[in-house]
N, C-alpha and C positions, 0 to 999 in steps of 0.2 A: 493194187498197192497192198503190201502187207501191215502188220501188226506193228506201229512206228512204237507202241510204248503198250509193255504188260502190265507195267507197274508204275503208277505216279509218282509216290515218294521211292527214295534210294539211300536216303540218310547220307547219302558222300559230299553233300554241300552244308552240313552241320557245324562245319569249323572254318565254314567260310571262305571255302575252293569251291571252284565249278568247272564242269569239265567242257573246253570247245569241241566243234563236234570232230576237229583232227584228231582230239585224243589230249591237250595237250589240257593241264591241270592252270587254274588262273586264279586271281583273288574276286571275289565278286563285288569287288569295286576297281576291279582291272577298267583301263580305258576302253578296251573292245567290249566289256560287259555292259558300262554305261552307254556305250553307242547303241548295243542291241537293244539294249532297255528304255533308253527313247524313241527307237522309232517303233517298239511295240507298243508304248504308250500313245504315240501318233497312230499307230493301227486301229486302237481300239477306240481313242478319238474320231475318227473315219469313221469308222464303223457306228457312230452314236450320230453324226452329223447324216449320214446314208440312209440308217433308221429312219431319220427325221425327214428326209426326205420323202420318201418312198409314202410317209404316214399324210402327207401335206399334197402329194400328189397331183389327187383328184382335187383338191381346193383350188391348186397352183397349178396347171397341165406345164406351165414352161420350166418346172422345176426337174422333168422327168430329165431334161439334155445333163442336164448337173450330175445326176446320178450315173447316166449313160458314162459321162467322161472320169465321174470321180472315183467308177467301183472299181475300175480297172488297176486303180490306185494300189488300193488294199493289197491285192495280190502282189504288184509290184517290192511292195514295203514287204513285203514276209521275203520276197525274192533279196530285198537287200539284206535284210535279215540275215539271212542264211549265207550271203557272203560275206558278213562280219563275224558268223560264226564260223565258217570252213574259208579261211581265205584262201583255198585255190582256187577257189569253187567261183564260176562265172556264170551271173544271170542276167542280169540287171543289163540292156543294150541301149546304146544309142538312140535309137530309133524312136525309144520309151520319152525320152527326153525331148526331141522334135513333135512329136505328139503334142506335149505340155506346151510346147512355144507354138504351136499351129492355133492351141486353143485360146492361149492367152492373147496371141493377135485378133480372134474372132469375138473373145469377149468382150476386151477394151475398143472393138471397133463398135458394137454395142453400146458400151458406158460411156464411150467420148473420155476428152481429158478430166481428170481429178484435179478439182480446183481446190479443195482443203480437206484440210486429216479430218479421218475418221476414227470414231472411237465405237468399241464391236458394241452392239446392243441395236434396237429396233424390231427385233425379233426374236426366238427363242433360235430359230434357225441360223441366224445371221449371226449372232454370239457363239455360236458353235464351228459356225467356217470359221471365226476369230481364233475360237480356242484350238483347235487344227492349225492355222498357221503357225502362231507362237511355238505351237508342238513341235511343228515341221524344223522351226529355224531352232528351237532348244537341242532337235536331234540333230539337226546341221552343226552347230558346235560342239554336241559331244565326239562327231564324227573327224570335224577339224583336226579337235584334242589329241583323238587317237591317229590322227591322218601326222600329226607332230610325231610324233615315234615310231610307227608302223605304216607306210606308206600304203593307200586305200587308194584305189581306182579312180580316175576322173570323175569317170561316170557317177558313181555314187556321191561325191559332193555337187554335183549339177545337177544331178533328178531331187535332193534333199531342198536345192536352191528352187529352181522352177515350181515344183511342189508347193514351196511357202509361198510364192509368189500367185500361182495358180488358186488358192483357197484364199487367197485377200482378195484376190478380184473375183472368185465365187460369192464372197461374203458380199459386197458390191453387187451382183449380179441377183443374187439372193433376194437382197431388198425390192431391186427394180422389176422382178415377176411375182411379190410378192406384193406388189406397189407400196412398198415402207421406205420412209422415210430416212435416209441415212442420217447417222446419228453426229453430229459436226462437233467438234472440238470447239471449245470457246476459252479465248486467254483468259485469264485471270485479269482483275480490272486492277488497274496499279492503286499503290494506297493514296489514300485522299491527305 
C-alpha cells in the first residue's frame, strides 16, 4: 500500500466543508459526516474496551474469546466507515452480520435469561462494554438520520444493530469470567 496522506493538515476544512472521498465538498455537520463520526468514535471506543481486555487476560483466560470475536469488529467499523464516506463503495457483508447473531446465541446460551436491568458498572471493563454500546446505538441513529435522506445499505443499519446488541451481552459476559457481580437497577422507593 501506498502513501494514503503526505500531509495531515490541508487547511480546506477551515470554513467548515469537508471533502467525501468521491470528491464531493459537504458541511461538517452534513448527516453523512455525523455518521462517520460516530462510529469512529465507537472505533475508538472498541479499541479502549480491546485494550482492557487484552491487559486483564492473564487474570481472566476467558476474557481472551471476547477479544477473539470483538477485534474483528474494529476493522469492520473502519469498513463501514469508509462506505459512509465513498457511497459506492461496498464492504461491509452479510456474512459480518451472521457472525454477530451466531455469537450472540452462544453467549446468551451461557448467560441464560436476563431477569432485570442492568445498569454498566461492576468493573472497569464491564463499563466500558456499556460505553461501546451506547456508542454503537448513538452511531445507529446518526446512521438512521442520514439513512432519512440518503438511502444507506441494509447491511449497515443491521451490523450498527447487532453490534450494540452483541457488547450488552459482552458487558454481561464480562462480568461472569470475571466473576463480578452485575450491577441491578433498583426502583426508587415511592414517597412515604
Amino acid at each position: 500500500m501506498g502513501n494514503r496522506l503526505s500531509k495531515i493538515y490541508t487547511r480546506t476544512g477551515d470554513t467548515g466543508e469537508t471533502s467525501l472521498a468521491d470528491g464531493r465538498r459537504v458541511a461538517k455537520d452534513h448527516p453523512r459526516v455525523e455518521a462517520m463520526g460516530e462510529v469512529d468514535s465507537l472505533n475508538c471506543q472498541l479499541g479502549l474496551l480491546l485494550a482492557g481486555l487484552d491487559e486483564q487476560r492473564t487474570r481472566w483466560p476467558g476474557l481472551g474469546e471476547l477479544s477473539e470475536v470483538l477485534a474483528p469488529c474494529q476493522h469492520r467499523l473502519f469498513d463501514l466507515g469508509g462506505e459512509l464516506a465513498m457511497p459506492v463503495y461496498r464492504a461491509l457483508e452479510g456474512r459480518e452480520i451472521e457472525r454477530l447473531e451466531a455469537t450472540l446465541d452462544r453467549w446468551n446460551a451461557e448467560l441464560g435469561p436476563l431477569r432485570d436491568f442492568i445498569l454498566p458498572g461492576g468493573s472497569r471493563l464491564i463499563a466500558q462494554a456499556h460505553v461501546c454500546r451506547s456508542q454503537a446505538r448513538s452511531a445507529e441513529r446518526r446512521c438512521q438520520q442520514l439513512n432519512a435522506i440518503e438511502a444507506l445499505r441494509p447491511e449497515l443499519l443491521a451490523y450498527l444493530n447487532r453490534l450494540s446488541d452483541l457488547l450488552f451481552v459482552a458487558a454481561r459476559l464480562i462480568a461472569r469470567r470475571q466473576d463480578r457481580a452485575e450491577v441491578l437497577w433498583q426502583a426508587a422507593s415511592p414517597p412515604a
